[in-house]
C-alpha positions as CSV (number, residue, x, y, z in Angstrom):
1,X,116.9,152.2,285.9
2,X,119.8,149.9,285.6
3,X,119.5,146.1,286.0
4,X,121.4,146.0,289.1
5,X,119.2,148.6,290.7
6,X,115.8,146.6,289.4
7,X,117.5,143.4,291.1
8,X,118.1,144.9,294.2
9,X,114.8,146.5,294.4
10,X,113.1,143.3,293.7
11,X,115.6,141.5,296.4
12,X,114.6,143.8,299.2
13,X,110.9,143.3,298.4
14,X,111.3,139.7,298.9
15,X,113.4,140.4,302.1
16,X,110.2,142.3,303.1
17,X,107.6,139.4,302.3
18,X,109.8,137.1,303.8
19,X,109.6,139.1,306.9
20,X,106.2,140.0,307.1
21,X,105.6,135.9,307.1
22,X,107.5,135.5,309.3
23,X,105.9,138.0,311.9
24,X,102.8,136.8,311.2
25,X,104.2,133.3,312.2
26,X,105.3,134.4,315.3
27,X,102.1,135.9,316.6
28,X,100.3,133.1,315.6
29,X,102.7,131.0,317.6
30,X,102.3,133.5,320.5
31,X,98.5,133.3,320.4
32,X,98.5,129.5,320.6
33,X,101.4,129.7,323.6
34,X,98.6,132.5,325.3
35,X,95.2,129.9,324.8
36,X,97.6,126.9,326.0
37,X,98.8,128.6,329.2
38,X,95.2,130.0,330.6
């Protein structure tokens, strides 16, 4: 593989991580806006 392929390989899987946190984030946001409102 060339080097620009490895960096771009290894950019997208920290786009990924980066995204997973943050959905996790959210839900847990959305789970404490759900036991606030009842």
């Amino acid at each position: 593989m060339s080097p620009k392929v490895q960096i771009l390989l290894l950019y997208l899987q920290l786009q990924n991580s980066q995204f997973s946190a943050d959905s996790k984030q959210i839900s847990a946001k959305e789970a404490h806006l759900q036991s606030v409102a009842q």
